[in-house]
C-alpha positions as CSV (number, residue, x, y, z in Angstrom):
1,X,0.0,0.0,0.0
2,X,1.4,3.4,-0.6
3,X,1.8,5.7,1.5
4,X,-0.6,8.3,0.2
5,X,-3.4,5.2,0.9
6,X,-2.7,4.8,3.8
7,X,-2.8,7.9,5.1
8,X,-6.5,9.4,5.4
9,X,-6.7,13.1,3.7
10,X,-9.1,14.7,5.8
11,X,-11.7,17.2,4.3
12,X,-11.1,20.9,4.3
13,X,-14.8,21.6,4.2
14,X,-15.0,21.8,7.5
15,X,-17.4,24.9,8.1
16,X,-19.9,23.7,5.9
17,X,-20.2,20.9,8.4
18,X,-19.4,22.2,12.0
19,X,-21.8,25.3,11.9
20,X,-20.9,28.0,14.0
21,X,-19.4,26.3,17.3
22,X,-16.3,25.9,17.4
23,X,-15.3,21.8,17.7
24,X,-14.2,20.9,21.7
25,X,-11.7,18.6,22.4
26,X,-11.1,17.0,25.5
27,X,-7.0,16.7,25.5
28,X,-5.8,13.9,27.6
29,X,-1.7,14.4,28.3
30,X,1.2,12.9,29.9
31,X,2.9,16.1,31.3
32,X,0.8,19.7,31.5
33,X,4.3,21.0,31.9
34,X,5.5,19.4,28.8
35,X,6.7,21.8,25.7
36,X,5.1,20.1,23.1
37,X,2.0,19.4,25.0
38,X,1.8,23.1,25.1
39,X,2.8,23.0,21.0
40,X,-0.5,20.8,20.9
41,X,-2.9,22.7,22.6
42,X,-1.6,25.8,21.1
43,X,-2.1,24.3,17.4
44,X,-5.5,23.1,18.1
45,X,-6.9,26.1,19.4
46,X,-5.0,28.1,16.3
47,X,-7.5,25.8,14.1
48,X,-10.2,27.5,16.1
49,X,-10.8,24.2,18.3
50,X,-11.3,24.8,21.6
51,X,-9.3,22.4,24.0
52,X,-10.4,21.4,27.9
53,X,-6.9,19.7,29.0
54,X,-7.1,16.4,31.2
55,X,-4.0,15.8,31.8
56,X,-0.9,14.5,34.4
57,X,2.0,16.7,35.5
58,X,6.0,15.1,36.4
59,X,5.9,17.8,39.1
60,X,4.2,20.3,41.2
61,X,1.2,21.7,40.6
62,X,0.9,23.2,36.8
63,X,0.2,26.3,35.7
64,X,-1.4,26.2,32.5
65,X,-2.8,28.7,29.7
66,X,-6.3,26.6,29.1
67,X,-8.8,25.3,31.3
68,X,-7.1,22.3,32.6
69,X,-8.7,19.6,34.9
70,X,-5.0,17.7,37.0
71,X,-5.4,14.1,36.8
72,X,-2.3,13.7,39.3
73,X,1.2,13.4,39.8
74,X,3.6,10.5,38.0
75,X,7.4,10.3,37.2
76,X,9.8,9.7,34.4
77,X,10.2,5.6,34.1
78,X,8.3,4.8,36.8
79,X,6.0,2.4,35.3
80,X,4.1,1.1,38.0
81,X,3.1,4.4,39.1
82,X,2.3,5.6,36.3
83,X,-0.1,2.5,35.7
84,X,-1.6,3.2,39.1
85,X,-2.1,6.9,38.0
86,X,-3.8,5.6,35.0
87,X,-6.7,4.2,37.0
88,X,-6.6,7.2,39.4
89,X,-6.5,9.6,36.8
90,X,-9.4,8.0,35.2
91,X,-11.7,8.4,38.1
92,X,-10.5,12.2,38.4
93,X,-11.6,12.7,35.1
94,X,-15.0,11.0,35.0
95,X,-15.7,12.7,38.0
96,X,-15.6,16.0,36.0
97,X,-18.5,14.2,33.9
98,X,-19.9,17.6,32.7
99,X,-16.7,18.8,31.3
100,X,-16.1,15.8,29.8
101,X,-19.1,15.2,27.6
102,X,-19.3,18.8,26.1
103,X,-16.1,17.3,24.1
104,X,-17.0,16.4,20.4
105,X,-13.4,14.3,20.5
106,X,-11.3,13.3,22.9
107,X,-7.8,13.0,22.1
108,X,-5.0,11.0,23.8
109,X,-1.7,11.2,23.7
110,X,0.8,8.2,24.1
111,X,-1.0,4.7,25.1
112,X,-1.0,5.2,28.8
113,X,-3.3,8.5,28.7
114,X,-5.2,6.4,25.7
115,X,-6.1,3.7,28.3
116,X,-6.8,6.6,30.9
117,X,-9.3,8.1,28.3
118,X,-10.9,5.1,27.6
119,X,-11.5,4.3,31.2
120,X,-12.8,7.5,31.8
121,X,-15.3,7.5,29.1
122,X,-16.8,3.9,30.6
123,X,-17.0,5.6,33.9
124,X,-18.6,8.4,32.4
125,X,-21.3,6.3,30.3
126,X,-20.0,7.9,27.3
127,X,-19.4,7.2,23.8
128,X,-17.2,10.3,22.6
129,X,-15.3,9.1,19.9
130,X,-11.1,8.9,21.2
131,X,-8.6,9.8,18.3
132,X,-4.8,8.4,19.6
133,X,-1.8,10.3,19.3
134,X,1.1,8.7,18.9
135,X,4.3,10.6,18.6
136,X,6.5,8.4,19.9
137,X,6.8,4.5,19.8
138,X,8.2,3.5,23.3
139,X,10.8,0.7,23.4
140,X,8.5,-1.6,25.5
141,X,6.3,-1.5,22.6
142,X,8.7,-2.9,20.2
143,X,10.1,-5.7,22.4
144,X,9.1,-9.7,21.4
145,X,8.9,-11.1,25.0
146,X,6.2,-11.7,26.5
147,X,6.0,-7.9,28.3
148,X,6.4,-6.6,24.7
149,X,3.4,-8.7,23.2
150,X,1.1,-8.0,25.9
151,X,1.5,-4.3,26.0
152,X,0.8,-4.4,21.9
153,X,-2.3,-6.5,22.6
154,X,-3.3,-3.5,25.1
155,X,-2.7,-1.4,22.1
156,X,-4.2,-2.9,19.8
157,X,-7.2,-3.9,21.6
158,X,-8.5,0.0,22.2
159,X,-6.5,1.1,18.8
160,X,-9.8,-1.1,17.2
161,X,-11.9,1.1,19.5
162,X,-10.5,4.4,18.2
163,X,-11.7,6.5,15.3
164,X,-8.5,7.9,14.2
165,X,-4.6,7.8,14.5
166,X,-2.8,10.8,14.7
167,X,1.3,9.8,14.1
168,X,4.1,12.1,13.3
169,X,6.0,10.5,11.0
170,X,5.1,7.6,8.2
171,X,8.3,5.3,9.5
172,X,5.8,4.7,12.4
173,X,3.1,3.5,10.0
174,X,5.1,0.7,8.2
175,X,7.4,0.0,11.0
176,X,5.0,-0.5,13.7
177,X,1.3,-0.1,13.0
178,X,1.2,-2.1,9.8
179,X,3.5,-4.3,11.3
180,X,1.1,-5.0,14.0
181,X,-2.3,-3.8,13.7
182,X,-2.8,-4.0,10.0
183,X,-6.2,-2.9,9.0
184,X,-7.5,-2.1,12.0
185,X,-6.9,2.3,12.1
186,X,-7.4,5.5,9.9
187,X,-4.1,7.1,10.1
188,X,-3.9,11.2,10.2
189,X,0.2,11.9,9.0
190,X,0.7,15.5,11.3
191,X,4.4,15.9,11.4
192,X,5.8,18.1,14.3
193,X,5.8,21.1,12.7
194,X,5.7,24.7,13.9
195,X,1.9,25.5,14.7
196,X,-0.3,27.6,12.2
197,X,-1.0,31.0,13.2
198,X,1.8,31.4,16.1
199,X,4.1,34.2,15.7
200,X,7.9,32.9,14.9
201,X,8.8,36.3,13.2
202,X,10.4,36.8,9.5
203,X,12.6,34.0,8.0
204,X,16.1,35.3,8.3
205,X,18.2,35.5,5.5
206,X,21.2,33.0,5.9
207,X,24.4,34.5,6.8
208,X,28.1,32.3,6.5
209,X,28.7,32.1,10.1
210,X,31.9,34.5,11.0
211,X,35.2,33.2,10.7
212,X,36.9,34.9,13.8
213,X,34.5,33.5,16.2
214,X,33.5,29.9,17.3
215,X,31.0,27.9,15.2
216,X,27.7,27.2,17.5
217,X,26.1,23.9,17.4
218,X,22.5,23.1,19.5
219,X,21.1,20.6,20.8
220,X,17.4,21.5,21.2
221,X,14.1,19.7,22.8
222,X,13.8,17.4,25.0
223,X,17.8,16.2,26.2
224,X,16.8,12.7,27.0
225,X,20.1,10.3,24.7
226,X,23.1,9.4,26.6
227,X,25.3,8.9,23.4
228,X,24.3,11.8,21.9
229,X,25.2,14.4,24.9
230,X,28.6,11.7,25.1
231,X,29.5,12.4,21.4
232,X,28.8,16.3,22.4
233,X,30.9,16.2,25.0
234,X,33.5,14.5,23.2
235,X,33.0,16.8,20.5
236,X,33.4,19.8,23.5
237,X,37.0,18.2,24.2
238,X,38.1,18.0,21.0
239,X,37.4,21.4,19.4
240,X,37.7,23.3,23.0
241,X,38.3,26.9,21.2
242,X,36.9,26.5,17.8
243,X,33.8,25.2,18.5
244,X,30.8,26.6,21.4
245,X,27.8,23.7,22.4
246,X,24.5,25.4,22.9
247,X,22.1,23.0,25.0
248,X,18.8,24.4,25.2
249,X,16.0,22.0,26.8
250,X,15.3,20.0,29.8
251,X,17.3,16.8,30.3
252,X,15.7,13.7,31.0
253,X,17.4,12.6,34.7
254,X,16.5,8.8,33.9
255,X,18.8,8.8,30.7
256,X,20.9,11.4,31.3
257,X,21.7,10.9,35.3
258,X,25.1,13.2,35.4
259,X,24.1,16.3,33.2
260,X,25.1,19.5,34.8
261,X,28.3,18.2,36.6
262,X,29.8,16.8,32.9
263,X,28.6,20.1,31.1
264,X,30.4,22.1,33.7
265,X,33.5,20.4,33.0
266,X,33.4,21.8,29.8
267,X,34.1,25.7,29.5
268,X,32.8,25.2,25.7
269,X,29.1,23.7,26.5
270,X,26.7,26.3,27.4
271,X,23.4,24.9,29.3
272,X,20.7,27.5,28.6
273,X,17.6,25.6,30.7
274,X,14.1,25.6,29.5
275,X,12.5,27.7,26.6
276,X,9.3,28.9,25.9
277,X,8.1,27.9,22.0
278,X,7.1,29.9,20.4
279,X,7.9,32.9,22.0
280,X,12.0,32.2,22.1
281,X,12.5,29.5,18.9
282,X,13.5,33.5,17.0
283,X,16.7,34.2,19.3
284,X,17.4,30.5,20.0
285,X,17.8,29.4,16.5
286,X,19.2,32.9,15.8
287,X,22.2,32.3,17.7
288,X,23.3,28.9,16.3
289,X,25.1,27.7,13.2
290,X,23.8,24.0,13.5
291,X,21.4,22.2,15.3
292,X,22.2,18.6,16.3
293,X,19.1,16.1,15.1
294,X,20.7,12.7,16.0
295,X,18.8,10.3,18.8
296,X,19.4,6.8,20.1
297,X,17.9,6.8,23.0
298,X,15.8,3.6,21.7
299,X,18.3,2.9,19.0
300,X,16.8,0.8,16.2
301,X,13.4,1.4,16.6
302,X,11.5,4.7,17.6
303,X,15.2,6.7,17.1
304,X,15.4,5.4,13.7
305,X,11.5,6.9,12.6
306,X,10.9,9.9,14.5
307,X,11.1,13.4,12.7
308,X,11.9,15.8,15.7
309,X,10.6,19.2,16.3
310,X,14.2,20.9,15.9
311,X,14.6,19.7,12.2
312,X,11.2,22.1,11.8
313,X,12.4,24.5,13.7
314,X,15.7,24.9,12.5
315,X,14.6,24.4,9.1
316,X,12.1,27.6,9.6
317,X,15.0,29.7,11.0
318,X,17.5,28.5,7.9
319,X,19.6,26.9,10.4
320,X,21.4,22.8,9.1
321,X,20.8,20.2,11.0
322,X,23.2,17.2,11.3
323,X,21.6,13.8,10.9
324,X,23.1,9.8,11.5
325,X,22.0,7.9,8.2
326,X,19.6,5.7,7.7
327,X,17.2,7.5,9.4
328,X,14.0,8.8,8.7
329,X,15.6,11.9,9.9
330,X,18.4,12.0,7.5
331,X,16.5,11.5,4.6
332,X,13.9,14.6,5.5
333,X,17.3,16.6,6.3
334,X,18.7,15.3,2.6
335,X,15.4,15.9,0.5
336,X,15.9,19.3,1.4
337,X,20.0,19.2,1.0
338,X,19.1,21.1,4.1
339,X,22.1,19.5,6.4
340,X,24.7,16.7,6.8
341,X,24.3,13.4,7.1
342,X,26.6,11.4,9.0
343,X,27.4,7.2,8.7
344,X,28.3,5.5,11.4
345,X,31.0,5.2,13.3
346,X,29.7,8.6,14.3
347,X,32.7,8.6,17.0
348,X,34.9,9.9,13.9
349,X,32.8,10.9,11.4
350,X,31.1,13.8,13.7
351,X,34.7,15.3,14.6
352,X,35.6,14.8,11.0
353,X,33.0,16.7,9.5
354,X,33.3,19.7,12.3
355,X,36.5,20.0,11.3
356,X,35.8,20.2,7.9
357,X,33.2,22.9,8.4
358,X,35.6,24.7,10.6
359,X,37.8,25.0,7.1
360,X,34.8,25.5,5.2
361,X,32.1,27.6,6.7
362,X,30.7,28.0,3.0
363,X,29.1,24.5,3.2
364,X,27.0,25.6,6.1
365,X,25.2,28.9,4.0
366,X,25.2,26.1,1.1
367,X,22.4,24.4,3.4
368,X,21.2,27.3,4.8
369,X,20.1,28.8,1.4
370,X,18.8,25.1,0.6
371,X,16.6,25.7,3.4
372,X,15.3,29.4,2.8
373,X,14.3,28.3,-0.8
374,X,12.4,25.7,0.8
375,X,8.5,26.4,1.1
376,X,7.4,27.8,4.6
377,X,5.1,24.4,4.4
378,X,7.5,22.5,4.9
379,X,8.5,23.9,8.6
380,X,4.7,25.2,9.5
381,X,1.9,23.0,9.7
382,X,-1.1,24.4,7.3
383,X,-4.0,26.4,8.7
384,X,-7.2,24.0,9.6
385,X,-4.8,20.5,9.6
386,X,-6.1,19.7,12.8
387,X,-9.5,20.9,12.8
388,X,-9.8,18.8,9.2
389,X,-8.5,15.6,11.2
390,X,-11.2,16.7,13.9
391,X,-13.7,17.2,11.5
392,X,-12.8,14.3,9.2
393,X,-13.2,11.9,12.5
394,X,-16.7,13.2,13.1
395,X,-17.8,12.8,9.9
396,X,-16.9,9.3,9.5
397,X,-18.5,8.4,12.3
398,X,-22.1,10.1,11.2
399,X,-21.4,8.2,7.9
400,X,-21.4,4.8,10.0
């Protein structure tokens, strides 16, 4: 099947449908505090769809910009609290019946707030249709033992129950869900790019990075692969005067456990903390050369298919990324000739290419250029996209 077929094109004739009220989502998350949960609910009510979050937090109470109902407290990798939270979570938000049922959809994001939404809506004595979001494909999914198979049966079994699948890249479709669960979804492609209708500024116009100052290379998002901050650090070590390492981001303490002890050893690694998106993407982006896009935090699998919000990002602010090959990273990166792409063993072939650059800061503006000649669509997703997959989802189901 291609991948135009499998992929459902949702309608853009949405206001003939809808009428004059806005669609309302109920928006079941992992983390309120979480930058692309923010991304999310910002995109949605862009489109002119109105969100109610239901969501978890990884730490104190969460301020938030929309009406938001806490489902509770959980941590990084701690599963069986999280599973717990699941069930707790799901009685929190059932209990908030009213709220609840004035949602035309309910979306979830990642398969534990999919089961948490699912629960809910029994306990509620509702039949809201439940569109999953999955933007990541965790490693325990992708295992063969017997923990792997029965968390893909869990999947599967309320994936069947669903009335659409939201996924950010198509290396998820045909490496997992038509692995898996063929036949049995109606897959929405919305990549993780920069929301419609947010204010990013003008496009700068590439500039060859000076030659009588460092070259600046990001790392941007969440900071969560051991070998990649390793092979920065190295990278720190080798190129101490030549080369500055801009970390911009929260690190994830379960993969990353010794973060701001190793960056201090390094005069050349600048930690910056967290950002706000969109309001500080401009002067991030604006102050780097290169953005790293490499992750192997589950090497093989999910790192291999994602497509991560900083190759958007960058690419929007005309700034290369550097990509491992044979991903589905490196071959967005070289459609575009909009960065490098690096083979393994990337132990030599990241110095070697920094020092190239170093020599010849030409190749950078090569890219850069590549990238402002690209269309803005490619870094923004379109006005409506996910109001259409809202709409498309409702309709479909009045068609049943």
């Amino acid at each position: 099947m291609s991948g135009d077929a499998r992929i459902a094109k949702p309608s853009m004739e949405r206001e003939a449908v809808k009428g004059s009220r806005p669609w309302r989502v109920a928006y079941f998350g992992h983390d309120a505090g979480d930058a692309a949960i923010r991304r999310r609910v910002r995109a949605f009510e862009d489109d002119g769809v109105t969100v109610a979050g239901f969501m978890m937090r990884r730490g104190d109470d969460q301020k938030t910009e929309w009406q938001n109902i806490d489902l509770g407290r959980t941590a990084d990798g701690a599963f069986l609290q999280r599973i717990r939270q699941v069930f707790a979570g799901a009685a929190i938000a059932a209990g908030e019946r009213e709220e609840l049922a004035s949602a035309d959809v309910i979306v979830a994001r990642n398969l534990d707030m999919l089961a948490c939404a699912f629960l809910a809506k029994r306990k509620a004595k509702l039949d809201t249709p439940v569109i999953y979001e999955s933007l990541d494909i965790h490693r325990l999914l992708c295992r063969q033992d017997v923990i792997g198979k029965l968390l893909r049966s869990l999947e599967g079994s309320l994936l069947r129950r669903t009335r659409g699948l939201v996924v950010s890249s198509p290396a998820f479709l045909k490496n997992h869900f038509e692995r898996y669960y063929p036949g049995q979804f109606r897959a929405f492609l919305v990549e993780n790019r920069l929301a419609a209708g947010a204010a990013y500024g003008p496009r700068p116009a590439p500039q060859m990075p000076a030659g009588d100052r460092p070259l600046r290379l990001g790392w941007v998002g969440v900071l969560r692969c051991q070998r990649s901050f390793d092979l920065l650090c190295a990278l720190a070590d080798r190129f101490p005067e030549t080369l500055e390492i801009h970390l911009h981001g929260v690190p994830a303490r379960t993969e990353i456990p010794v973060f701001e002890p190793e960056v201090s050893n390094h005069p050349n690694m600048i930690y910056h903390g967290r950002y706000k998106s969109p309001e500080d993407l401009s002067r991030l982006y604006g102050s780097l050369d290169m953005v790293w896009a490499g992750d192997f935090m589950e090497a093989g699998f999910n790192s291999v298919w994602l497509l991560p919000n900083r190759i958007y990002e960058g690419g929007y602010y005309c700034v290369p990324a550097i990509a491992p090959a044979k991903t589905q990273t490196a071959e967005w990166v070289s459609g575009r000739q909009g960065g490098f792409v690096i083979e393994e063993p990337l132990e030599e072939t990241l110095p070697a290419l920094i020092s190239k650059l170093l020599d010849d800061r030409a190749s950078i503006l090569a890219c850069a250029n590549a990238l402002a000649e690209c269309p803005e669509d490619d870094f923004v997703q379109p006005d409506g996209m996910l109001s259409d997959v809202v709409n498309a989802v409702l309709e479909a189901g009045r068609a049943s």
